[in-house]
DRENDO-1510 file (C-alpha; in Angstrom, 1 decimal, always signed):
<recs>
REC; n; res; u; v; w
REC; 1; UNK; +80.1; +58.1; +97.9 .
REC; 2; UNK; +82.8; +60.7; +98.9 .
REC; 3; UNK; +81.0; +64.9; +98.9 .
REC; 4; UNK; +81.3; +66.7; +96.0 .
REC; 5; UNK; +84.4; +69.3; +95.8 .
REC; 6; UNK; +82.7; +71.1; +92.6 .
REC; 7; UNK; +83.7; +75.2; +92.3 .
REC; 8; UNK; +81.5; +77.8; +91.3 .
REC; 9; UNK; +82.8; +80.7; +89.4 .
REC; 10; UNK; +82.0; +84.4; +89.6 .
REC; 11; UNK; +81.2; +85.0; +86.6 .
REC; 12; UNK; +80.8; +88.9; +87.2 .
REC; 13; UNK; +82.9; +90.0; +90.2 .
REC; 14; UNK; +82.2; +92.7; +91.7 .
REC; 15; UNK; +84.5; +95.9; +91.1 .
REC; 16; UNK; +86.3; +97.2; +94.3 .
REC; 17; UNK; +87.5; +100.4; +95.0 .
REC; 18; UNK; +90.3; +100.8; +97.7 .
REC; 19; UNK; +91.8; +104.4; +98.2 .
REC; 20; UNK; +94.5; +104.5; +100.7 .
REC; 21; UNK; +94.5; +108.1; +102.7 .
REC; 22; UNK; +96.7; +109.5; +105.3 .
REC; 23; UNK; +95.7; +108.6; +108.5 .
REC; 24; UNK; +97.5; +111.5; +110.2 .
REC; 25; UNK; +94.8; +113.8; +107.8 .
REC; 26; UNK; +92.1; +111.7; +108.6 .
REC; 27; UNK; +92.5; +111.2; +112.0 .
REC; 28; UNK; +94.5; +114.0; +113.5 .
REC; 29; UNK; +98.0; +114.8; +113.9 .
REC; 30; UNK; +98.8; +112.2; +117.4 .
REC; 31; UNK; +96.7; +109.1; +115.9 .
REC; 32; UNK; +98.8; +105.8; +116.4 .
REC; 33; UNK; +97.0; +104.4; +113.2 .
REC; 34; UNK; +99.6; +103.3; +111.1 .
REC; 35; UNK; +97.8; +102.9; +108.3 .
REC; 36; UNK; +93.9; +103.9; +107.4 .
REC; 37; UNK; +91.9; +102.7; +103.8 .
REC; 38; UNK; +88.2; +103.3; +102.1 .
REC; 39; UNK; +87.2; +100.5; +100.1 .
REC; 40; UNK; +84.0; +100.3; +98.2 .
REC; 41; UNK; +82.0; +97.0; +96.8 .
REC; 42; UNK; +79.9; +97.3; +93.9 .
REC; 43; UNK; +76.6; +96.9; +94.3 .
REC; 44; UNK; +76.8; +97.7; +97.7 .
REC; 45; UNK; +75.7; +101.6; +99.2 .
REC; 46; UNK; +78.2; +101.6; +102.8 .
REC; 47; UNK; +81.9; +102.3; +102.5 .
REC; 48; UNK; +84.3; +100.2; +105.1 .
REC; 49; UNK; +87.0; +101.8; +106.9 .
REC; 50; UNK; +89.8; +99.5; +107.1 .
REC; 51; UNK; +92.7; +100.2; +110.2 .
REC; 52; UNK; +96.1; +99.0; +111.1 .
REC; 53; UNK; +96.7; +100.0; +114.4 .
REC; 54; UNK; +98.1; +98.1; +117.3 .
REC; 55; UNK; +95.0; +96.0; +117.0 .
REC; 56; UNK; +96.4; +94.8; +113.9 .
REC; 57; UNK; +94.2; +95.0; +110.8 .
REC; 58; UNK; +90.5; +95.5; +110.9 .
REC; 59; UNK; +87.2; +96.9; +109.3 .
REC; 60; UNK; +85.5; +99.4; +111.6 .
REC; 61; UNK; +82.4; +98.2; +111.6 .
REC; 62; UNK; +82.2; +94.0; +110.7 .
REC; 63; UNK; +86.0; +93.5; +111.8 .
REC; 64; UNK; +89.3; +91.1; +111.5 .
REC; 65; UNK; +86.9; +89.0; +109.2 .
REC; 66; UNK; +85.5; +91.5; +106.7 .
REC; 67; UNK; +86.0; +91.1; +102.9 .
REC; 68; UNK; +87.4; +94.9; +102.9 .
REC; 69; UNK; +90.0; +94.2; +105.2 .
REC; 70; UNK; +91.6; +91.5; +102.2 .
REC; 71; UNK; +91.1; +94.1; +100.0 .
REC; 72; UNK; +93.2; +96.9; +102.1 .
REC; 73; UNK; +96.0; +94.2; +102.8 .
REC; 74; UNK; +96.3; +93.7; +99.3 .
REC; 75; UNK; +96.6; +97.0; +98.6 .
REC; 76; UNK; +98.9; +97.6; +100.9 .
REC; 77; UNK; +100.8; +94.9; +99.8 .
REC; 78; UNK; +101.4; +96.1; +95.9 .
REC; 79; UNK; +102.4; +99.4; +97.0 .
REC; 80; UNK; +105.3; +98.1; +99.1 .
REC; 81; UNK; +106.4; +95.9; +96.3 .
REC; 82; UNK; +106.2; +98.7; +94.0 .
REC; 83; UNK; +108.5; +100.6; +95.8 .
</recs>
C-alpha cells in the first residue's frame, strides 16, 4: 500500500509582524547590511532579527533556515513590486 500524502490545515495561523528598519539607523552609519528586518510570531515572546548582508539572508540567532527569514524575504519582495 503506497504512504499516505494527506495535508493538514492551519486552521488558526499564527499572525506575523515584519517591520523593515534602516539598517544604517540600526546599525551605524559604515554597516554593509544591506538590508535589516524585526519580525514577530504570535504566540511566541522573542523577536528575530533578520540580515541581508554578504552572507546572504539570515536570522541572527536560528539562521538561513528560520521561519522569520521567509517572512523578511517576503516582505521584501512586495515592497519592490510595489514600487
Amino acid at each position: 500500500m503506497p504512504p499516505s500524502t494527506s495535508l493538514q490545515f492551519d486552521f488558526f495561523p499564527r499572525n506575523v509582524q515584519v517591520q523593515q528598519l534602516d539598517p544604517k539607523v540600526a546599525v551605524g552609519a559604515a554597516t554593509r547590511v544591506q538590508k535589516l528586518f524585526t519580525v514577530r510570531f504570535e504566540r511566541e515572546k522573542s523577536v528575530h532579527q533578520v540580515f541581508l548582508d554578504h552572507h546572504g539572508w539570515y536570522c541572527a540567532d536560528h539562521g538561513k533556515e528560520c521561519p522569520a527569514v521567509r517572512e523578511a524575504k517576503a516582505l521584501a519582495s512586495a515592497v519592490r513590486r510595489d514600487r
